[in-house]
C-alpha positions as CSV (number, residue, x, y, z in Angstrom):
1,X,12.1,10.8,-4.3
2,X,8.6,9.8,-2.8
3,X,5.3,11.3,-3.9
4,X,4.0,14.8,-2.8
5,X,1.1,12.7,-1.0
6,X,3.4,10.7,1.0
7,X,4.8,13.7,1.8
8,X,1.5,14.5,4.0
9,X,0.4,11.0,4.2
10,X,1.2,10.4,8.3
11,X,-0.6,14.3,8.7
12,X,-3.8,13.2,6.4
13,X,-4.0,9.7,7.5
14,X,-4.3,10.9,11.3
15,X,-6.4,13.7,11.1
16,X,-9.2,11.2,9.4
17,X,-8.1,8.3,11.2
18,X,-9.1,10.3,14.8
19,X,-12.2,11.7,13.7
20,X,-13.7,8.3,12.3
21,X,-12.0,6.3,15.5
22,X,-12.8,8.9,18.3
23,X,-8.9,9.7,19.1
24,X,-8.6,13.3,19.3
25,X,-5.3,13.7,17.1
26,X,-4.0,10.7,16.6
27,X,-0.5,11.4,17.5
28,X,-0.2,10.6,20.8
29,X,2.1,8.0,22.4
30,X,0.6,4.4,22.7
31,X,0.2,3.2,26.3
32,X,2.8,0.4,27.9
33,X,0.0,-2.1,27.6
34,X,-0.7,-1.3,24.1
35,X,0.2,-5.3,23.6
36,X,-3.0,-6.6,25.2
37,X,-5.9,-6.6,23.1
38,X,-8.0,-4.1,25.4
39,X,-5.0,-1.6,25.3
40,X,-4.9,1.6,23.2
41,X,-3.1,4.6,23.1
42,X,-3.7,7.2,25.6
43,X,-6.1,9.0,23.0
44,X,-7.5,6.6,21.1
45,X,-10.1,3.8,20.8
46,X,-10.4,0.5,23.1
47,X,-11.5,-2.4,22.0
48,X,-14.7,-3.4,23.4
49,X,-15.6,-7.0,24.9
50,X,-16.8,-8.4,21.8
51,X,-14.0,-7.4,20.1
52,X,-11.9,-8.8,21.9
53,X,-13.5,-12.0,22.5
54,X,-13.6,-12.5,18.7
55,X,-9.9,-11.7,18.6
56,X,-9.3,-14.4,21.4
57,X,-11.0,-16.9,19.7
58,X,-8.9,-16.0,15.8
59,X,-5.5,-16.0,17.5
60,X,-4.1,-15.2,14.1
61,X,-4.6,-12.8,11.1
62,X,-3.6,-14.0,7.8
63,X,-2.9,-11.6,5.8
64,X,-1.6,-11.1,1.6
65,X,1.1,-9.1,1.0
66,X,3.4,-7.5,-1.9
67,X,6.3,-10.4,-2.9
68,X,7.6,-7.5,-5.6
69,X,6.3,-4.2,-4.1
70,X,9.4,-2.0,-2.7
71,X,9.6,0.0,-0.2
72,X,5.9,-0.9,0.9
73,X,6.0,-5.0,0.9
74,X,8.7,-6.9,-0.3
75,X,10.4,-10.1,-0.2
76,X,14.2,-8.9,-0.1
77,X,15.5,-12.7,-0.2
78,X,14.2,-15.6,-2.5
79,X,12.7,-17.8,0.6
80,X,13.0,-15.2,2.9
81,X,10.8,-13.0,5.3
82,X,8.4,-10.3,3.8
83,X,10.1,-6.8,4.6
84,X,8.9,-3.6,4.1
85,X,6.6,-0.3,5.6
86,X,3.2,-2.3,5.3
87,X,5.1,-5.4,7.4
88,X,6.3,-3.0,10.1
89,X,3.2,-0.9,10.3
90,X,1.1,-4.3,10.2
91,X,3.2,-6.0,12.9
92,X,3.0,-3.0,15.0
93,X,-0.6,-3.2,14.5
94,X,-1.0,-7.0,15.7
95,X,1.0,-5.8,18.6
96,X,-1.5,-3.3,19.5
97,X,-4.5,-5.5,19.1
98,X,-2.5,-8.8,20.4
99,X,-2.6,-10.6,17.6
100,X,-0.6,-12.7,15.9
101,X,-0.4,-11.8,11.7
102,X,0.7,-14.1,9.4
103,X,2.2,-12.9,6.5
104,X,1.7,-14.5,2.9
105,X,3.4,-12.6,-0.2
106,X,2.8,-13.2,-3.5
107,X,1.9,-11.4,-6.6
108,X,-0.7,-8.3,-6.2
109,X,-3.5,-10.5,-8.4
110,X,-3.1,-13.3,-6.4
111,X,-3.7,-10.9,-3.1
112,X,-7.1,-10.4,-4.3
113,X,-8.4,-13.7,-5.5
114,X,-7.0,-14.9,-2.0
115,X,-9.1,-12.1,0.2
116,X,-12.2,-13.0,-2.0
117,X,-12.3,-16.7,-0.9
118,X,-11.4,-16.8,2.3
119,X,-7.6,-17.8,1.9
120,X,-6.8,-14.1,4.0
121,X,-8.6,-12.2,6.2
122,X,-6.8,-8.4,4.9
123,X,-4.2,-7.7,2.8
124,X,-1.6,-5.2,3.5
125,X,-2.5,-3.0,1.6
126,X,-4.8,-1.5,-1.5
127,X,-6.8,1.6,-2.7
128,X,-10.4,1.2,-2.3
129,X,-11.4,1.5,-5.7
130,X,-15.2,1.8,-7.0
131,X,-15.2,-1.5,-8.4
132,X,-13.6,-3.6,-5.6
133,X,-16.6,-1.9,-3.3
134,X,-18.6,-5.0,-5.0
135,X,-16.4,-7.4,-2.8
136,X,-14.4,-5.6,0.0
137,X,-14.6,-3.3,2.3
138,X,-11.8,-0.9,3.4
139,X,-11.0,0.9,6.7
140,X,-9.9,4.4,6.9
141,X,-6.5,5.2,4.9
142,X,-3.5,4.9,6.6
143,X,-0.7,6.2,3.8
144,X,-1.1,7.8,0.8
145,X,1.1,7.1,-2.6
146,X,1.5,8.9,-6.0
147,X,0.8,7.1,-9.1
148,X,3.6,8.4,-11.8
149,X,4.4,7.9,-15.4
150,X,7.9,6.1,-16.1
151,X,9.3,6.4,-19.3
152,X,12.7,5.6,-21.5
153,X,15.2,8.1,-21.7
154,X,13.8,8.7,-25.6
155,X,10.3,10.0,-24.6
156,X,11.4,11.9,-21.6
157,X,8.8,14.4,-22.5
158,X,5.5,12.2,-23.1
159,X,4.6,13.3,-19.8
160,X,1.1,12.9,-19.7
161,X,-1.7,10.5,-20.7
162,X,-2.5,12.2,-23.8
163,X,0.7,11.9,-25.3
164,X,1.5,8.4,-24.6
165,X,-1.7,7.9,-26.7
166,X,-0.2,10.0,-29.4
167,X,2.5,8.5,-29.8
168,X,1.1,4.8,-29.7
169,X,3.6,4.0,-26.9
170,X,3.7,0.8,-25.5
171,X,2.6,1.1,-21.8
172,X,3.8,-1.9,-19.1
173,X,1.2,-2.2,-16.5
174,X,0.6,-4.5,-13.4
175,X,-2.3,-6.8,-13.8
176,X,-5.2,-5.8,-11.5
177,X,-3.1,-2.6,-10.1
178,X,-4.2,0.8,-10.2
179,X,-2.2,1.4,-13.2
180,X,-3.8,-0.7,-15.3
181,X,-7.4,1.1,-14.6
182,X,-6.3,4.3,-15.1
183,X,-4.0,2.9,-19.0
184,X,-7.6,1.2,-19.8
185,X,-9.6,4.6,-19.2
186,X,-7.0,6.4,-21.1
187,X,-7.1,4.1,-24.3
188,X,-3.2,3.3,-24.0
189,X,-1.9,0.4,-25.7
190,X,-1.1,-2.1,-22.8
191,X,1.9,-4.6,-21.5
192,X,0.2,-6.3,-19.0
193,X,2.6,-7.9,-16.4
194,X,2.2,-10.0,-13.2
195,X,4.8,-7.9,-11.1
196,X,6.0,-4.3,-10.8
197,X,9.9,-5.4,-11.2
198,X,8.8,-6.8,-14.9
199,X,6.8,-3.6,-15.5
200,X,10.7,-1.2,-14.7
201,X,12.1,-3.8,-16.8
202,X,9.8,-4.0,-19.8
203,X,10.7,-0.1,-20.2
204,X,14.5,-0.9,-19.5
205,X,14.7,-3.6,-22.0
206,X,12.7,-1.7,-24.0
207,X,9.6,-4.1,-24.7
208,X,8.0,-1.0,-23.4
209,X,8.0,2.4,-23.9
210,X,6.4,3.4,-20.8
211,X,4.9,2.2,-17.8
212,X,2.5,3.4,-15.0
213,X,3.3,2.7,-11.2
214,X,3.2,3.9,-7.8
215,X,6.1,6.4,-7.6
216,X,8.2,5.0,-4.5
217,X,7.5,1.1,-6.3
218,X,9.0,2.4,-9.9
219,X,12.0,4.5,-8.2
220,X,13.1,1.5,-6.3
221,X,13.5,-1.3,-9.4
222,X,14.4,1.9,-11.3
223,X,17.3,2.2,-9.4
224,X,18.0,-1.3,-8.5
225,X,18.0,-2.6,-12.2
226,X,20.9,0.1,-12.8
227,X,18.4,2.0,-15.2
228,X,19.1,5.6,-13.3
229,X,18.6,8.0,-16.4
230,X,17.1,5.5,-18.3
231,X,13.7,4.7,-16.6
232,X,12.6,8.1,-15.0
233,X,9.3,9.1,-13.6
234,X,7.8,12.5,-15.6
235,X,5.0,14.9,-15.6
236,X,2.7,15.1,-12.7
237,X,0.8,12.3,-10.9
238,X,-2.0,10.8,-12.7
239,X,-3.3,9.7,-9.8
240,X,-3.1,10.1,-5.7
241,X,-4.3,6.9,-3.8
242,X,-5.0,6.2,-0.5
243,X,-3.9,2.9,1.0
244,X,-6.3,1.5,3.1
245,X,-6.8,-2.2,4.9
246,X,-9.5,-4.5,2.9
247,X,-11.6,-6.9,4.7
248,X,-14.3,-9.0,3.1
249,X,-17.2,-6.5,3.1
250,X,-19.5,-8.8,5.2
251,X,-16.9,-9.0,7.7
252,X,-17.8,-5.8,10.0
253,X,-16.2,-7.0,13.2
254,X,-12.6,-6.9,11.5
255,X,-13.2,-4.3,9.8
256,X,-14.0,-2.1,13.2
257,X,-10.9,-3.9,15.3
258,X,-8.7,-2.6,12.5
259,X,-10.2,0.9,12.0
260,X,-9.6,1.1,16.0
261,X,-6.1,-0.7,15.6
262,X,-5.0,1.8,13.3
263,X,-5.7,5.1,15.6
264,X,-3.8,3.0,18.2
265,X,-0.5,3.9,16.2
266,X,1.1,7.6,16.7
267,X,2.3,9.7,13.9
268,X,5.9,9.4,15.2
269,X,5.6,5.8,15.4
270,X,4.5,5.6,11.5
271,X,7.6,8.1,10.7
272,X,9.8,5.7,12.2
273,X,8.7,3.0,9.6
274,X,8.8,4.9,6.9
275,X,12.2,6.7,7.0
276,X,13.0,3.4,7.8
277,X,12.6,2.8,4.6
278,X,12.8,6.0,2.8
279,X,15.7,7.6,4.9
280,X,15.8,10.0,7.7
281,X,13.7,13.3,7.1
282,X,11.7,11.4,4.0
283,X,8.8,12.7,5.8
């Protein structure tokens, strides 16, 4: 099952989203013309001449996404297109801002050394932790996702940080992710792992005890690796983050198109995507 906070994630998302974008709730219907760059919804922001000049002359977003990172980015075929809520909420967003985005999936560390140097202009999507500030800058959050602890079937009950480090359990974590800060501050002895499939499967196989992940990610592999019962999310989240869209933090005109971009999409339209995904009445 998804996270309490994505439970409320189209509700809290909207209600910021409209005050810092001027709509006034964020859930109303986006206008016929919402696929020119000056269009917006009927409440929200427009784009103003400079922004859309600047958008003229890009023609095309790149940006990184999840190759490994189901139901939010994923690539569901080797070779194939990138699928997933992040795609469909991004593409609807170049719609509204007339835009065309280019997706580029690979591995979540790669994501960020790419938006660092240029190779992308956003990514689709990361929580605006305090020590990415130093590089990036990140618009208003659009979903929200609970960070769970996974375990084997045999330590059911470590359910919190503490008791991982009690028992010395092996903890598989996602280089660069979330996880991996939150393991580190604890003091858990670490797996460190390029993708979130290998982090499921480290506890399945069990080269790891335990792992830390965004719930809907670890539910997914959990269930598509046949490890139902085996690999099991427990105890409350460690953490609630907020996905938001990074931009190089010297780049101030994307980082306003987006922010206005985003409060041109309708809470309906963002249920849509996600039970999608997640299944009719997910939200």
């Amino acid at each position: 099952m998804p996270g309490v906070a994505l439970l409320v994630a189209a509700t809290l998302a909207a209600g910021l989203l409209a005050a810092a974008c001027g709509g006034d709730d964020g859930a109303s219907s986006p206008s016929p013309a919402a696929s020119s760059p000056a269009a917006s919804s009927a409440s929200g922001p427009t784009l103003t001449a400079e922004e859309q000049a600047w958008l003229g002359e890009t023609k095309e977003l790149a940006v990184g996404a999840f190759d490994d990172y189901p139901p939010f980015s994923f690539v569901p075929d080797e070779g194939g297109e990138p699928a997933g809520i992040a795609i469909d909420y991004w593409t609807l967003l170049g719609e509204r801002l007339g835009v065309e985005i280019a997706f580029s999936p690979t591995t979540f560390s790669n994501q960020l050394d790419w938006l660092k140097t240029g190779k992308v202009d956003s990514l689709t999507g990361i929580f605006p932790l305090e020590e990415r500030k130093q590089w990036f800058a990140f618009t208003q959050p659009w979903m929200a996702v609970d960070t769970r602890i996974f375990v084997d079937a045999g330590n059911k009950d470590a359910t919190t940080l503490d008791e991982l480090k009690a028992r010395d359990l092996t903890v598989a974590v996602v280089k660069d992710d979330s996880g991996q800060s939150i393991a580190d501050d604890a003091g858990l002895k670490t797996l460190v792992v390029e993708g979130y499939n290998q982090a499921v499967e480290a506890v399945g196989t069990g080269d790891a005890q335990a792992a830390i992940l965004d719930e809907p990610v670890g539910v997914f592999y959990a269930k598509e690796f046949g490890y139902d019962g085996e690999v099991m999310a427990v105890g409350d989240p460690v953490a609630s983050g907020m996905m938001t869209l990074p931009v190089d933090k010297e780049n101030t005109m994307l980082l306003g198109i987006l922010e206005k971009g985003i409060g041109m999409i309708g809470d309906s339209e963002f249920e849509g995507i996600y039970e999608k995904y997640m299944g009719e009445g997910a939200l």
